[in-house]
ZAMI-793122 format. One record per residue (C-alpha): residue in three letters; residue number from 1; x, y, z. Coordinates in nm, 4 decimals, padded with zeros to 6 digits. Each point is the difference from the previous one (the first is absolute). Layout:
[rec "ALA",NUM,[X,Y,Z]]
...
//
This chain:
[rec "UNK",1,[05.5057,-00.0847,12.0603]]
[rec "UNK",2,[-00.1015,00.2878,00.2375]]
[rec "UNK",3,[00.1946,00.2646,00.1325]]
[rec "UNK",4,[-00.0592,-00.1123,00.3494]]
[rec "UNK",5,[00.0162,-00.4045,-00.0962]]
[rec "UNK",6,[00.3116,00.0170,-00.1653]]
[rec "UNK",7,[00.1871,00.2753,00.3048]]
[rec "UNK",8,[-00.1100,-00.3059,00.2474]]
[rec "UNK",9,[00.1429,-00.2631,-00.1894]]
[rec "UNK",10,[00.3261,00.1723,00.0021]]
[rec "UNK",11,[-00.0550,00.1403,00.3771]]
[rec "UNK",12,[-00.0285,-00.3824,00.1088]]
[rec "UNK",13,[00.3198,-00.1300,00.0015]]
[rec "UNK",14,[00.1793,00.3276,00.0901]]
[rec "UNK",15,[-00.2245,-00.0094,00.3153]]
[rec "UNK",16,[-00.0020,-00.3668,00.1311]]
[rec "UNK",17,[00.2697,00.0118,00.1918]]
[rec "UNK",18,[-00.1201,00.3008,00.1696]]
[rec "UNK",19,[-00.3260,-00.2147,00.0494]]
[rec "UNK",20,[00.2139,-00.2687,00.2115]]
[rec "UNK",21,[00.1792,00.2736,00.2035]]
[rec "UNK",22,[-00.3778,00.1858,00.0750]]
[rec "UNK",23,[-00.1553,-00.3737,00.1241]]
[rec "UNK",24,[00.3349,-00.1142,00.1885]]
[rec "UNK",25,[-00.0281,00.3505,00.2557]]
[rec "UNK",26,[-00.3170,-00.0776,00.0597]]
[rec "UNK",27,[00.1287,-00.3673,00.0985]]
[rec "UNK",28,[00.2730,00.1749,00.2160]]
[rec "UNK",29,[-00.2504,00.0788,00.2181]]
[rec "UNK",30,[-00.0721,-00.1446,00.3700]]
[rec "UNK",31,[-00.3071,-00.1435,-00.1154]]
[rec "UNK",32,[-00.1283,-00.2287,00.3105]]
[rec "UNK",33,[00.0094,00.3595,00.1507]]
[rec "UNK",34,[-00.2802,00.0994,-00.1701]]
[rec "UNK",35,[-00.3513,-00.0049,00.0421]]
[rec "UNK",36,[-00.1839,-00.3168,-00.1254]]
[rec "UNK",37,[-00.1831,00.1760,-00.3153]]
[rec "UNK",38,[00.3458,00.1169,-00.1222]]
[rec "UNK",39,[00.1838,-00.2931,00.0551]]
[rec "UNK",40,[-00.2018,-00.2058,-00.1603]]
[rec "UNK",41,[00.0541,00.2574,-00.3214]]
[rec "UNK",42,[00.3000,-00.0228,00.0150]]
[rec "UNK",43,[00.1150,-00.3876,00.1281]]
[rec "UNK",44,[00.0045,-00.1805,-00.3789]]
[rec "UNK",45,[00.1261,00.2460,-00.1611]]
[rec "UNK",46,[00.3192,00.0721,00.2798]]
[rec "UNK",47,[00.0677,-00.3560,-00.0469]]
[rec "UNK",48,[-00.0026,-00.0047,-00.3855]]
[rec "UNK",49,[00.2555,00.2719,-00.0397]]
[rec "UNK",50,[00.2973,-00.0685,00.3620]]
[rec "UNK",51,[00.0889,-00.2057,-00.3222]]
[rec "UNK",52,[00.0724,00.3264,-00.2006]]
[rec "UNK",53,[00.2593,00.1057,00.2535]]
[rec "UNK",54,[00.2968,00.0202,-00.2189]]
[rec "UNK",55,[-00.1636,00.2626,-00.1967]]
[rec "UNK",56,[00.1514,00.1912,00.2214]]
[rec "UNK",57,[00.4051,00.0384,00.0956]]
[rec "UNK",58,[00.0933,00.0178,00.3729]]
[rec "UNK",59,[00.0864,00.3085,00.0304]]
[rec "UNK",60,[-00.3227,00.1074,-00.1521]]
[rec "UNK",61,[-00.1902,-00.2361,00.2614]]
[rec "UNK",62,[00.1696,00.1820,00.2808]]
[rec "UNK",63,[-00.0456,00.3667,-00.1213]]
[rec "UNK",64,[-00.3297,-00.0830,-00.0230]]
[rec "UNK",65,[-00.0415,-00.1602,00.3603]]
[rec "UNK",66,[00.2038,00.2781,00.1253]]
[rec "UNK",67,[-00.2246,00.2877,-00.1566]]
[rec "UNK",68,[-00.3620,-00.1887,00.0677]]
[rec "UNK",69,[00.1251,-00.0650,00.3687]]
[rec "UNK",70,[00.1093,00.3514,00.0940]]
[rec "UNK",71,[-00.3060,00.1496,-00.1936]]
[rec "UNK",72,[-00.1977,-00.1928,00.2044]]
[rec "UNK",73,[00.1801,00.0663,00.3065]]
[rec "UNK",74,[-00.0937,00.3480,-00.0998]]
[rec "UNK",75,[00.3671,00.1404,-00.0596]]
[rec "UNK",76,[00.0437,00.3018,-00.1898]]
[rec "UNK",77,[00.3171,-00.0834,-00.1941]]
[rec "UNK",78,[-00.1762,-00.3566,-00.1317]]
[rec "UNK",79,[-00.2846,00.2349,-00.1132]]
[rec "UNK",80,[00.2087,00.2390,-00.1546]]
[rec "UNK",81,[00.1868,-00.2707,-00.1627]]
[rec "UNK",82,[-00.2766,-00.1944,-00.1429]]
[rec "UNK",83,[-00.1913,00.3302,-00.1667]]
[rec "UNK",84,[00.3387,00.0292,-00.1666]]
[rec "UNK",85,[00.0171,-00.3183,-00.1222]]
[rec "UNK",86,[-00.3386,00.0133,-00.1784]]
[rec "UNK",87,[00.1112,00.3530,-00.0933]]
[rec "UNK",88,[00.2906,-00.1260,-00.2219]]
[rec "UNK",89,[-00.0168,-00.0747,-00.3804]]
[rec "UNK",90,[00.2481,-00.3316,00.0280]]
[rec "UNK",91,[-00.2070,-00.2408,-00.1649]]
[rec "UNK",92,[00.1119,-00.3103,00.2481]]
[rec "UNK",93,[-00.0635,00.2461,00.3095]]
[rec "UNK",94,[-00.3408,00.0846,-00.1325]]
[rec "UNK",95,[-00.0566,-00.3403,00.0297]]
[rec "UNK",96,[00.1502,-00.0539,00.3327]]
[rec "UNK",97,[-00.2234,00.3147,00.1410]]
[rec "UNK",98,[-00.3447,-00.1764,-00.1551]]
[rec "UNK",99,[00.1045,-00.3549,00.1937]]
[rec "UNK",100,[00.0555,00.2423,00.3595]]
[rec "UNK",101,[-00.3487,00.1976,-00.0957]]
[rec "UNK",102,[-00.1791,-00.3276,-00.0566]]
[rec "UNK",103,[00.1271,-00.1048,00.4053]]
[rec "UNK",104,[-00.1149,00.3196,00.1517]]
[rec "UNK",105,[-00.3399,00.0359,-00.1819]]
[rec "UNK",106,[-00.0443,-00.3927,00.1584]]
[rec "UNK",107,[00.0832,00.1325,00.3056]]
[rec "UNK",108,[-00.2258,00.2789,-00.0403]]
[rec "UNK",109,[-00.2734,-00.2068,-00.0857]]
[rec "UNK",110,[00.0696,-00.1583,00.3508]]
[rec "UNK",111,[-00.0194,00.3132,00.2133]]
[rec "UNK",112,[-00.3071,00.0777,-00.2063]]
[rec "UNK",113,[-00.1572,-00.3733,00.1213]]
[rec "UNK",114,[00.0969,00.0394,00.3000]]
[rec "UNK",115,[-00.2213,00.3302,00.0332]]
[rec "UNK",116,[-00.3536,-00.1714,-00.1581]]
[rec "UNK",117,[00.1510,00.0880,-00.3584]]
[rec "UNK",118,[-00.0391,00.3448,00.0560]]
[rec "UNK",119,[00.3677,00.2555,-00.1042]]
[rec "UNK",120,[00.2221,00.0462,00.2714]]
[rec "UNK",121,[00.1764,00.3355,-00.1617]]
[rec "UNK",122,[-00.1773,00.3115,-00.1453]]
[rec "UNK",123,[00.1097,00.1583,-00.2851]]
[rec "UNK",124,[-00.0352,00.3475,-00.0898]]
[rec "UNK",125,[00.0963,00.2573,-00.3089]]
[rec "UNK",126,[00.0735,00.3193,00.0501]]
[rec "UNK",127,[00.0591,00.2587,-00.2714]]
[rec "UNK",128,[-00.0629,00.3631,-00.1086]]
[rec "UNK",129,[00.1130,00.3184,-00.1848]]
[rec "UNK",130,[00.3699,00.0877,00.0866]]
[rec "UNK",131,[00.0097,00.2210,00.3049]]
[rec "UNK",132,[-00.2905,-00.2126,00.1503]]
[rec "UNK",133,[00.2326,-00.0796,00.2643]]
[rec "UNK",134,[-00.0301,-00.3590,-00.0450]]
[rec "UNK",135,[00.3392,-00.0815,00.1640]]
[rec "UNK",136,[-00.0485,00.2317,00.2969]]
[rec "UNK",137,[-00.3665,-00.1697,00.0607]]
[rec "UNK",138,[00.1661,-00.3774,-00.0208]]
[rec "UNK",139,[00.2100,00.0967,00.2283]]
[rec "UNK",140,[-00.1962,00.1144,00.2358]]
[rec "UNK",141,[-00.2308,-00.2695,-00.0167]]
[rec "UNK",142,[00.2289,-00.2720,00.0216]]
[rec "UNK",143,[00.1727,00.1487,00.2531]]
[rec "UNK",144,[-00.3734,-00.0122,00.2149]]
[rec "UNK",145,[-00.0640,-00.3517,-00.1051]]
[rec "UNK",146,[00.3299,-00.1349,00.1363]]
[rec "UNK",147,[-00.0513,00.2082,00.3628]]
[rec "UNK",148,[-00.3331,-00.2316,-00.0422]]
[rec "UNK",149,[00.1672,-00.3381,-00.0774]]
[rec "UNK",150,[00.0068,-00.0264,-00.3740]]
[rec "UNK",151,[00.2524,-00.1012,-00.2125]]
[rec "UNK",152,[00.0321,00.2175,-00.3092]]
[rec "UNK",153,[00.1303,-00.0592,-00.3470]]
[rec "UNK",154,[-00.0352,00.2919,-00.2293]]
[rec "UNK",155,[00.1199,-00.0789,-00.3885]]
[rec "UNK",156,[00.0376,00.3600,-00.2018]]
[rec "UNK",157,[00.0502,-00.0029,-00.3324]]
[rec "UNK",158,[00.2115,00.2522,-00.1130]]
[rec "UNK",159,[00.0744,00.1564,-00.3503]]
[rec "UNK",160,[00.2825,-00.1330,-00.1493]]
[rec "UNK",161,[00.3065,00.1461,-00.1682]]
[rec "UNK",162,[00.0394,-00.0152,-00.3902]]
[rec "UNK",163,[00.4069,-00.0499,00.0579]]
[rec "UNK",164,[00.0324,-00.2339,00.3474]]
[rec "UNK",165,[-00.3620,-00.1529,-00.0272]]
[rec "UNK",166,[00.0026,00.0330,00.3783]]
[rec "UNK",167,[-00.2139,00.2477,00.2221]]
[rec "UNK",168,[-00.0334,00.3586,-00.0036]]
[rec "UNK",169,[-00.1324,00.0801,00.3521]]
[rec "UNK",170,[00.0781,-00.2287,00.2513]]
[rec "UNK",171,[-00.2901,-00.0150,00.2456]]
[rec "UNK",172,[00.2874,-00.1236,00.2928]]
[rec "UNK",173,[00.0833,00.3561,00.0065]]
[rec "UNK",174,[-00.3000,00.1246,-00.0223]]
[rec "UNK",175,[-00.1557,-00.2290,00.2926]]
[rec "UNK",176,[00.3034,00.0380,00.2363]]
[rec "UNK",177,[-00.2117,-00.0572,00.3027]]
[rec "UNK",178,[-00.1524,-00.3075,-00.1273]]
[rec "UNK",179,[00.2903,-00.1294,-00.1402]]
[rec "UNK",180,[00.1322,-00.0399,00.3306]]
[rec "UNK",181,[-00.2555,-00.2004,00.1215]]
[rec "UNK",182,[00.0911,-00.3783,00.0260]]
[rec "UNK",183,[-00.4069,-00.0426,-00.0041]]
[rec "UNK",184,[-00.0032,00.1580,-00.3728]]
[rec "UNK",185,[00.1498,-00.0642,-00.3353]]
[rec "UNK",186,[00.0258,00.2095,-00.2871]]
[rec "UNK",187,[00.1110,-00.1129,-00.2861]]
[rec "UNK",188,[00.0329,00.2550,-00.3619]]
[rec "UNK",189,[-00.0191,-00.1486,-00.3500]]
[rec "UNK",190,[00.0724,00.1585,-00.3048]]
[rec "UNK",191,[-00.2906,-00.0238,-00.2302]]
[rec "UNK",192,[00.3076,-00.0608,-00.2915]]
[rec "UNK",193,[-00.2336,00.1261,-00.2197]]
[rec "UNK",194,[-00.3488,-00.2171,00.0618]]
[rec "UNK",195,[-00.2679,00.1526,-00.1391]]
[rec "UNK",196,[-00.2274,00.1403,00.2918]]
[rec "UNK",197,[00.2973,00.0071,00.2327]]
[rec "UNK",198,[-00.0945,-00.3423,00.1688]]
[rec "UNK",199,[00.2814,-00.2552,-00.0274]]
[rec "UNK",200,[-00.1216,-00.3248,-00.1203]]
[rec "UNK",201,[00.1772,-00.1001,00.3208]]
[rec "UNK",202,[-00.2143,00.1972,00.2765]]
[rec "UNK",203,[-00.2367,-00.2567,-00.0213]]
[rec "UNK",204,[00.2392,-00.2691,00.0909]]
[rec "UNK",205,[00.1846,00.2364,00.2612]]
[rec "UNK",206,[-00.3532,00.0333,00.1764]]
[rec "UNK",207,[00.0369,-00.4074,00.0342]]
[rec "UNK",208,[00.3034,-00.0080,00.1287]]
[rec "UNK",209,[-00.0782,00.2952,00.2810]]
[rec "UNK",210,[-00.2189,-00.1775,00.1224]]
[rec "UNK",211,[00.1257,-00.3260,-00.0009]]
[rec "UNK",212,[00.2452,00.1997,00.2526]]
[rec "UNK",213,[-00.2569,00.1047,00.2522]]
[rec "UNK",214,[-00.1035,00.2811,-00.1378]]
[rec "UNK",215,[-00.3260,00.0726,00.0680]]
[rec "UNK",216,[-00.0749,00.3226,-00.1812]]
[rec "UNK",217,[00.1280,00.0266,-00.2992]]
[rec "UNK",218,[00.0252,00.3700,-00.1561]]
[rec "UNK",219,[00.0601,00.0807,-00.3938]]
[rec "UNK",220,[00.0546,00.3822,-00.1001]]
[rec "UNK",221,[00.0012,00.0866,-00.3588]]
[rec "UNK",222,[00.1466,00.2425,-00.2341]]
[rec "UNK",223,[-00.2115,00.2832,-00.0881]]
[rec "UNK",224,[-00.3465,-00.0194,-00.1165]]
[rec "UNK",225,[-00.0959,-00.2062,-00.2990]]
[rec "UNK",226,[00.0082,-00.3355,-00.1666]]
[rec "UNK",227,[00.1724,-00.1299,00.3180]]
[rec "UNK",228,[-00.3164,00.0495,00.2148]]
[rec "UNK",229,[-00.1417,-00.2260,-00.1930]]
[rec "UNK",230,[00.2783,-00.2664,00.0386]]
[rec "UNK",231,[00.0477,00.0520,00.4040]]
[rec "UNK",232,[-00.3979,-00.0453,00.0072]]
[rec "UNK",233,[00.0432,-00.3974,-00.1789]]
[rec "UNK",234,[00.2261,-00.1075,00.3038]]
[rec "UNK",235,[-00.1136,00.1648,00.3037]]
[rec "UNK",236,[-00.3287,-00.0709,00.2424]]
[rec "UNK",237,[-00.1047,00.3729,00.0722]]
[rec "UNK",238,[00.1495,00.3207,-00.2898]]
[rec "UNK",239,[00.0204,00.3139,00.1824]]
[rec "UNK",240,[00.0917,00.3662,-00.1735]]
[rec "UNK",241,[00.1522,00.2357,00.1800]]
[rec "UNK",242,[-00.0521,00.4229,-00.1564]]
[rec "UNK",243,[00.1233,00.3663,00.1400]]
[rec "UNK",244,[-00.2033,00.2415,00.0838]]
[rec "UNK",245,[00.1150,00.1713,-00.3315]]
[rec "UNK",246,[-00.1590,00.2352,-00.2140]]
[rec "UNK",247,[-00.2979,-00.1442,-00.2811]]
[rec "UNK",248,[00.1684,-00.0090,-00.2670]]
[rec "UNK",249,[00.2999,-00.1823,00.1001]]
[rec "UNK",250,[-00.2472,-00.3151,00.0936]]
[rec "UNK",251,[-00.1552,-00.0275,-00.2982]]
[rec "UNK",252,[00.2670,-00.2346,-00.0913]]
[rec "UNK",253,[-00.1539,-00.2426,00.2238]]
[rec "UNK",254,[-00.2271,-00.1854,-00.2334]]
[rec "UNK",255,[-00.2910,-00.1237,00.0700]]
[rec "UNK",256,[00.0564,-00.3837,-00.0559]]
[rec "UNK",257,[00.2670,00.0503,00.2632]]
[rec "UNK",258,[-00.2591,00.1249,00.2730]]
[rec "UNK",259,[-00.2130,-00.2689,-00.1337]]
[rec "UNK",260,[00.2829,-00.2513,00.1598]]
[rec "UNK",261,[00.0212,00.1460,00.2742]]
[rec "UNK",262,[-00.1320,-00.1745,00.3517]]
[rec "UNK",263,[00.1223,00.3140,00.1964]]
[rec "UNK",264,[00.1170,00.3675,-00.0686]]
[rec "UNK",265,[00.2216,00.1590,00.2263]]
[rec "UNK",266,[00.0474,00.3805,-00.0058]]
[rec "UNK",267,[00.3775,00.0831,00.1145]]
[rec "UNK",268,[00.1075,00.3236,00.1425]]
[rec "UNK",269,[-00.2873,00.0547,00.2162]]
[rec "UNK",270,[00.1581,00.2594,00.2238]]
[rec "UNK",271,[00.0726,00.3798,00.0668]]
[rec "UNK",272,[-00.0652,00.1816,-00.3308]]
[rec "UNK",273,[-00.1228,-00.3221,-00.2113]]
[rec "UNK",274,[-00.2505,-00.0787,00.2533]]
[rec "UNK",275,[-00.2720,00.2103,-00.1740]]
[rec "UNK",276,[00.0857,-00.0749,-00.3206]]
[rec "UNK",277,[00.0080,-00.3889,00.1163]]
[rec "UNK",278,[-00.3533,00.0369,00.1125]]
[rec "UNK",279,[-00.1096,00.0823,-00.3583]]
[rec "UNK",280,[00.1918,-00.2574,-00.1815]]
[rec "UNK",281,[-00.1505,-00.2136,00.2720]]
[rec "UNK",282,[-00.3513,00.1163,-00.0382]]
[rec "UNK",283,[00.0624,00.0066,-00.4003]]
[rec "UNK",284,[00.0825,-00.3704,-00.0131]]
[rec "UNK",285,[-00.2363,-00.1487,00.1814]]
[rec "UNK",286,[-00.2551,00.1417,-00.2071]]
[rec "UNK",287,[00.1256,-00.0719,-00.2788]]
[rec "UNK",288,[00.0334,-00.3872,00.1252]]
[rec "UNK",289,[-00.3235,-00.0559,00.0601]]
[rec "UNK",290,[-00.0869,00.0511,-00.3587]]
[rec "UNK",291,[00.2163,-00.2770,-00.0951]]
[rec "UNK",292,[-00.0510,-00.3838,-00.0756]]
[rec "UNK",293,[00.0816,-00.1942,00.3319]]
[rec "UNK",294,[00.2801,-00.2835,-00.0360]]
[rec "UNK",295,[-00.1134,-00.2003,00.3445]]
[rec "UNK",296,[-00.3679,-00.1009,00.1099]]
[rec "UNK",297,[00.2193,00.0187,00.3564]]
[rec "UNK",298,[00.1108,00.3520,-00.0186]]
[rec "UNK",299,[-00.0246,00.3483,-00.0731]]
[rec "UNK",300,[00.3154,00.2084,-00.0989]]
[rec "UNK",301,[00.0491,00.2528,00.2160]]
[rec "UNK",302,[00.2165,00.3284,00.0481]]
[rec "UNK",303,[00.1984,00.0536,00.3028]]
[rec "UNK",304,[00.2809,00.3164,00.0615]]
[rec "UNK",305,[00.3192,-00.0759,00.2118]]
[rec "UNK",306,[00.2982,00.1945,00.0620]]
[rec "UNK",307,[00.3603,-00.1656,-00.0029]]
[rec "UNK",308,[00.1258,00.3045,00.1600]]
[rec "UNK",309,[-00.2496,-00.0028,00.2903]]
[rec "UNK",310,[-00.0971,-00.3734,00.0101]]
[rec "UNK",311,[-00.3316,00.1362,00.0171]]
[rec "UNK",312,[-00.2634,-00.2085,-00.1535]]
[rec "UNK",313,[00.2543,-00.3004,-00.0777]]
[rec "UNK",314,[-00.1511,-00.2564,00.2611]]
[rec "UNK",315,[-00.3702,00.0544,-00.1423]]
[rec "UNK",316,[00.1917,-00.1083,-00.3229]]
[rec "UNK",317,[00.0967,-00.2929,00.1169]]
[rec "UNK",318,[-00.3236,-00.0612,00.1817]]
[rec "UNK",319,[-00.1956,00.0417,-00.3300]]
[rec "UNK",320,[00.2189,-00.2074,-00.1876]]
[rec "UNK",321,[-00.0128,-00.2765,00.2659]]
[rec "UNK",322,[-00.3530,00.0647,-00.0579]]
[rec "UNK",323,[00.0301,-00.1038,-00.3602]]
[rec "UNK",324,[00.1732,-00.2857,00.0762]]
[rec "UNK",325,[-00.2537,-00.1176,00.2488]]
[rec "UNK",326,[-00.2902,00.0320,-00.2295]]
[rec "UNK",327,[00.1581,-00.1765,-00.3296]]
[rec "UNK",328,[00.1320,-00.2645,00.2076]]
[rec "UNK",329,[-00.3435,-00.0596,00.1438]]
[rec "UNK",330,[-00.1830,00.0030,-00.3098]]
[rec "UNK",331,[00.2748,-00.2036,-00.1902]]
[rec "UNK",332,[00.1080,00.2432,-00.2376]]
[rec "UNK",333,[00.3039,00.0452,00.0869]]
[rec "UNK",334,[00.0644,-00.3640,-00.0724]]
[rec "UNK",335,[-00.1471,-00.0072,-00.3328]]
[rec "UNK",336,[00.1971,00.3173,-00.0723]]
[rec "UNK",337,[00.3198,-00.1820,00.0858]]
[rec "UNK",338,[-00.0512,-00.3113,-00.2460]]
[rec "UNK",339,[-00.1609,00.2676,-00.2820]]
[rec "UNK",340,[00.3230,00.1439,00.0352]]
[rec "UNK",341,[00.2231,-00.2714,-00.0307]]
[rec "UNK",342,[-00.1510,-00.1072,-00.3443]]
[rec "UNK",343,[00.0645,00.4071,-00.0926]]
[rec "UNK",344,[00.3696,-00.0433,00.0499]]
[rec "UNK",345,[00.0314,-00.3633,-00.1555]]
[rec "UNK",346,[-00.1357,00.1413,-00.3347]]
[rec "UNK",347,[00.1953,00.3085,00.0172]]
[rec "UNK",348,[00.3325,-00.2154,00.0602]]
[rec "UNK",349,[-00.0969,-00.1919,-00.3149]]
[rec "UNK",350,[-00.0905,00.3252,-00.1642]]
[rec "UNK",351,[00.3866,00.1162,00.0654]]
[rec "UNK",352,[00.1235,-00.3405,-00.0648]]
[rec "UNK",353,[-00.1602,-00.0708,-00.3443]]
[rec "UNK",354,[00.0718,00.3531,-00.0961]]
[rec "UNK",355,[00.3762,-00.0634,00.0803]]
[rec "UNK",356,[00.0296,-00.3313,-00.1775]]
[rec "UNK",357,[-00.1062,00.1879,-00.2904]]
[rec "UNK",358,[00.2034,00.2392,-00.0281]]
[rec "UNK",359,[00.2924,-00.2055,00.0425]]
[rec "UNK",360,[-00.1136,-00.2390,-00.2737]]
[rec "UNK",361,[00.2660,00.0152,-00.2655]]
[rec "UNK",362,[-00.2287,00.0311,-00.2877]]
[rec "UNK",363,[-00.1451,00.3093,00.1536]]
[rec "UNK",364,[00.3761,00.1011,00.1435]]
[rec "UNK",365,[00.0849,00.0196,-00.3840]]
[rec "UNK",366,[-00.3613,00.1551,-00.1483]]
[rec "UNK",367,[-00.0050,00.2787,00.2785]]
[rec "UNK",368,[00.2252,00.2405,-00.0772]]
[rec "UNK",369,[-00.1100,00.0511,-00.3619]]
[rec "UNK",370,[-00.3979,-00.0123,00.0937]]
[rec "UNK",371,[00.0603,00.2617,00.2748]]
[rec "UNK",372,[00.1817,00.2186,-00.2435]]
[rec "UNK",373,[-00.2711,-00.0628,-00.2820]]
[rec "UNK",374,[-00.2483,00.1352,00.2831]]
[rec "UNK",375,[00.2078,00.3062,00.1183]]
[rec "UNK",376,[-00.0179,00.0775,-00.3431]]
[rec "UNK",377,[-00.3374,-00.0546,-00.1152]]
[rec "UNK",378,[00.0911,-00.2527,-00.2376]]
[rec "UNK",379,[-00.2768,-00.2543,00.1205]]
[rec "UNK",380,[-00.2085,00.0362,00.2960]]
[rec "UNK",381,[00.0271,-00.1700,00.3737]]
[rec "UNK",382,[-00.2564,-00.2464,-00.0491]]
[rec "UNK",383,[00.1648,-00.1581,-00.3267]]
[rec "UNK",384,[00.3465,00.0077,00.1799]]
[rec "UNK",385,[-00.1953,-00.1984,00.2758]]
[rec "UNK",386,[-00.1569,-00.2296,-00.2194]]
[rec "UNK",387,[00.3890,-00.0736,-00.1952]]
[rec "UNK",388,[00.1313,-00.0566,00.3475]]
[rec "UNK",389,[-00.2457,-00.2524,00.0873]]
[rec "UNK",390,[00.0320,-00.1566,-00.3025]]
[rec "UNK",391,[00.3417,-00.0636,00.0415]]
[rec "UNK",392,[-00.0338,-00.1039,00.3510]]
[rec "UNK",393,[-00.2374,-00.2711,-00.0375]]
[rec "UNK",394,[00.1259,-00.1489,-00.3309]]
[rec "UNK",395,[00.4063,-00.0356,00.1395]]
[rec "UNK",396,[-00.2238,-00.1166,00.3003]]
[rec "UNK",397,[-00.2110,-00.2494,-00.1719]]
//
């Protein structure tokens, strides 16, 4: 029996009941509200599973009515609520949080039918070196695109604490201005230690802002590294924000990092980092044009804006309106969406199968003596690999 064969079998009856719970939200919908190519997907199956009701107590049937119907109603506390319910690690309110994520990405789909199946929201990630002044530049911009009649969700991932698990910086205080704003919401959380500093929750967080009105969705990132890479798999336009610093210090910036980029924004433009700002400016798009373009739709380009100033941060915004103009047009930015979707599924099954694994008991028990065999050279990584396997799949089998 394969690895994979035998971790579904086992995975099958664990899950079903989450199964039910995932198919009844979606039944909990308004359905003869809908458009007549989603009802219709949707009419057999919501009568096949009102049956399934009891799957779920009353008091979870009305926390759930009561968070879907104020996230929807586009109330701040709902939203809050609901990212920290699918922000927990309670096994039964895990499940809750997928039946309330499976209603709003319905309703979603709605809004999107309603608009000729094109996104209502646009997402965008921001990250950069530390002392980019990513915070200063969200804030700005936010606070711009609510004097223009957006609603603004910005989700920053923080680094997390090896005692409390919980955030270092908290971007509230950093963002005082737009914190205040009852057209904004920022909401910090801890990366508790996820590789690449993206939460295997931002992605659903995204769903849920926008299932509350939000209509541009904003995700800053810790640092510059694997979590580029991460922010880039769940958000329609990647844009990197660098100082006017000196060369060396930006050599960090890899160049698979630029390659992900749809726009580079140089920060600081003003008073004695204007001329140095120029360079970096000049220096990047140069170097850009040597590089293998991501979009048949666009070229990357490199802008310079100051926080400080607010010089320079409207043609930002006008460029990446530009972007989202020109992917929607083409399609792109469609296909993006659904290529990114089946990214996260397999890395949630990556995490998942990994985790059942190391919480098998046969490997519980082998572990500690293969990892000490390894530490001290005793047999090598790929044999201790092999044993673990071994005794995986035949306790599994």
């Amino acid at each position: 029996m394969s690895l994979m064969h035998s971790l579904l079998l086992r995975h099958i009856t664990a899950t079903n009941s989450l199964h039910r719970r995932l198919l009844i939200g979606c039944s909990l919908l308004h359905t003869k509200s809908l458009p007549n190519l989603v009802y219709k997907q949707w009419r057999d199956v919501s009568t096949a599973l009102s049956q399934n009701m009891q799957d779920l107590s009353g008091p979870e049937q009305r926390l759930l009515n009561k968070l879907y119907a104020g996230l929807i109603g586009g109330q701040r506390a709902s939203l809050a609520e609901s990212i920290t319910l699918v922000e927990t690690q309670h096994l039964r309110k895990k499940e809750l949080a997928q039946v309330l994520l499976q209603r709003v990405l319905a309703y979603r789909r709605e809004q999107e039918s309603l608009n000729g199946g094109k996104p209502v929201t646009f997402r965008v990630g921001l990250s950069g070196p530390p002392g980019a002044g990513k915070s200063s530049f969200i804030e700005v911009v936010g606070k711009m695109l609510t004097g223009r009649g957006h609603k603004v969700s910005v989700l920053a991932v923080d680094p997390s604490s090896c005692t409390t698990g919980g955030s270092l910086m908290g971007d509230k205080t950093r963002m005082t201005e737009l914190s205040r704003d009852m057209n904004a919401f920022i909401r910090p959380s801890p990366t508790s230690g996820t590789l690449g500093g993206v939460t295997r929750t931002t992605n659903e967080a995204i769903v849920l802002c926008e299932g509350a009105g939000y209509d541009v969705v904003l995700v800053e990132t810790v640092g510059v590294g694997q979590s580029e890479f991460a922010v880039a798999d769940m958000v329609d336009m990647f844009v990197l924000l660098i100082p006017p610093a000196g060369g060396d210090e930006l050599q960090g910036i890899k160049r698979g990092i630029i390659e992900r980029a749809d726009l580079v924004v140089v920060t600081k433009s003003d008073g004695d980092l204007l001329v140095p700002a120029r360079r970096i400016q000049a220096e990047y798009t140069s170097a850009m044009k040597l590089l293998r373009r991501q979009s048949k739709s666009w070229n990357p380009k490199v802008v310079r804006a100051s926080s400080h100033s607010v010089e320079g941060i409207s043609e930002v915004w006008a460029e990446m309106q530009s972007y989202q103009q020109a992917m929607l047009a083409s399609g792109e930015l469609q296909g993006r969406r659904r290529a990114q979707q089946k990214v996260w599924m397999w890395t949630l099954i990556q995490e998942n199968v990994l985790a059942h694994f190391r919480h098998h008991p046969a490997v519980r028990e082998a572990l500690p003596r293969l990892e000490a065999k390894v530490s001290r050279g005793g047999i090598s990584p790929g044999l201790a690999s092999d044993l673990l396997l071994k005794a995986f799949l035949s306790s599994s089998s």
